[in-house]
N, C-alpha and C positions, 0 to 999 in steps of 0.2 A: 736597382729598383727603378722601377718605370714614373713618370709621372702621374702626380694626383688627379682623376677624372674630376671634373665640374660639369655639376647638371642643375646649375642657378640658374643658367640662362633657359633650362625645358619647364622648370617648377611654373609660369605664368602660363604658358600652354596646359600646360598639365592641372591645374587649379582650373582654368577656364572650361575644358573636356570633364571635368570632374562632376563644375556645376550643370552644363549641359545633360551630361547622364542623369545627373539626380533632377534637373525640373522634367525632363522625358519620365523618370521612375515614378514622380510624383504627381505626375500630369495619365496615368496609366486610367485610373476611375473616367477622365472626363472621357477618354479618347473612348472608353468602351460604350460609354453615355451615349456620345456619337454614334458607335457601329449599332447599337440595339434599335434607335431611333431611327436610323436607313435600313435597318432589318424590318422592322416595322410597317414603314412605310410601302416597301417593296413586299411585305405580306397582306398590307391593305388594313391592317389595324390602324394605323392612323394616316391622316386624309392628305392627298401629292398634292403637297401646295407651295408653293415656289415663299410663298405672305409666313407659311405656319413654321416652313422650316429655318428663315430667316429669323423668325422669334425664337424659334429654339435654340439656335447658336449663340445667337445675341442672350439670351438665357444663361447657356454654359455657359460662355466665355464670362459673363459677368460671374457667375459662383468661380469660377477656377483663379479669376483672379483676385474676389475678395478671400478666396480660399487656399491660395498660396502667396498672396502678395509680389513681391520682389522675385521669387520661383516661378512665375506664372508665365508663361509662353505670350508673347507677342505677335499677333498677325496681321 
């Protein structure tokens, strides 16, 4: 019989890609928040402003991360 495999040393990787995946899964509403908002703006519904769309990030980013906390993407 052959030796026992050991995959203690991939489980930290593997937990680390895990939570990765899941704040991307969970971070899914803001990133679309974003894309409607540069759909918008490039439709002319709301106004190209370098001032308006700095509020608006600064907006999102602050819901995403009082809305996931510790999940929440850093940039």
């Amino acid at each position: 019989m052959g030796a026992a495999l050991d995959y203690t040393d991939d489980l930290p990787v593997v937990m680390r890609d895990m939570t990765r995946v899941g704040s991307e899964f969970l971070a899914l509403p803001f990133d679309v928040a974003r894309e409607q908002y540069a759909k918008s703006v490039r439709a002319g519904l709301v106004e190209r402003s370098l001032i308006a769309s700095a509020r608006f990030e600064h907006a999102i980013s602050a819901l995403e991360r009082f809305t996931l906390g510790c999940m929440a993407r850093s940039y």
